[in-house]
C-alpha positions, 0 to 999 in steps of 0.5 A: 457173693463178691469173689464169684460175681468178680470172677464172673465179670473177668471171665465175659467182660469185653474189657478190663475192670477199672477202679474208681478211688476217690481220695477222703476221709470219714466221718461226719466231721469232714463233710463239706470240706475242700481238702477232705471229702471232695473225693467221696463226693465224686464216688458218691454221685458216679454210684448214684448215677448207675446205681451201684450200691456202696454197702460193702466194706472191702480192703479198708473201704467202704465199696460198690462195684457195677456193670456199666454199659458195654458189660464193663466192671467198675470197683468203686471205693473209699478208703476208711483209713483217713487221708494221708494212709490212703494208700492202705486201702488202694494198693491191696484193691488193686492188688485183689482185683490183679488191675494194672494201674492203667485201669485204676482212677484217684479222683483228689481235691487240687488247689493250683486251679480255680473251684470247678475245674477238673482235669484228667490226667493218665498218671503223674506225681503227688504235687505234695497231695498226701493223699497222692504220696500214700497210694504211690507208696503202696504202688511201690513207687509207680505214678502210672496211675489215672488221676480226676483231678477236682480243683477247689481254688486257692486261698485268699490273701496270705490265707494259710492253706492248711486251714483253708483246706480244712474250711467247708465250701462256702454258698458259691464254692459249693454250687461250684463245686457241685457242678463240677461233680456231675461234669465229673461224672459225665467224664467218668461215664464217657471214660468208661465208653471211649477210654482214657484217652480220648475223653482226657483229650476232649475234656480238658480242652472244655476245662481250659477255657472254663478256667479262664472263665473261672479264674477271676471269682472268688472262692471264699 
């Protein structure tokens, strides 16, 4: 059912299909967590919003695909291979669905800027995120892919980031980080009406001055 609705949507689709990735690991175990499921949150709350089921494993993921207004597809995905093999699951999906990478998204957690601000970028490096270096590995090296980056905040003090990044949101941070999600999601949703381009521009002008709003209040 998959491959001929897919084909269906390349053959009458005004537009190219986009993929929608969101960077995290499985199992309860990482749930809540900064580092490792911020991601999965983002694809989570996108799919509810349309209703777009996450019911199929596809290419090492855990999968839903819709039509959004305008008649555009959207793949929505998980990948299952845990964080650092990320690129196990993206490179084959946009491989099977013939996507430039211009039409592929990778939503990741970001420690440079304060919890709840995003930014959306058109494509860039993997700023130590391995998560970033698997699915750029699997691009044969290309960074022109889209990434929403989800910013979490920084350690506290001499805090070591590994073990902040492992830590589960605390009350504040997880309000924070909630709400960012549905911001996000507004993002995705006038991404897909607009393009890339001109979202990117309006909404990270909104998120510069919500950083500096931000950037006083703890996170821990």
């Amino acid at each position: 059912m998959r491959n001929r609705l897919s084909r269906h949507w390349f053959c009458t689709a005004a537009s190219r299909p986009w993929l929608f990735v969101g960077l995290g690991n499985p199992g309860d175990k990482y749930k809540g967590t900064r580092h490792n499921y911020v991601g999965f949150e983002m694809i989570d709350a996108f799919a509810e919003s349309q209703g777009i089921a996450m019911d199929t494993v596809h290419c090492k993921a855990i999968f839903g695909q819709g039509i959004f207004v305008g008649d555009i597809p959207v793949f929505l995905a998980k990948p299952q291979t845990y964080m650092n093999l990320s690129g196990e699951s993206t490179g084959p999906l946009g491989a099977y669905y013939k996507l430039p990478l211009n039409r592929v998204l990778v939503f990741h957690d970001d420690m440079n800027l304060p919890c709840r601000v995003l930014r959306l970028y058109d494509k860039g490096g993997h700023g130590s995120h391995n998560g970033l270096k698997s699915v750029i590995y699997h691009f044969r090296g290309n960074r022109e892919f889209s990434r929403l980056r989800i910013c979490i905040g920084r350690p506290p003090g001499q805090m070591d980031p590994k073990a902040f990044l492992l830590q589960k949101f605390n009350r504040t941070a997880r309000e924070r980080i909630d709400d960012a999600i549905q911001e996000g999601v507004g993002a995705l949703k006038l991404l897909l009406s607009k393009g890339l381009t001109e979202t990117a521009r309006s909404f990270n002008t909104d998120q510069k001055y919500k950083h500096i709003r931000f950037q006083t209040l703890p996170t821990s």
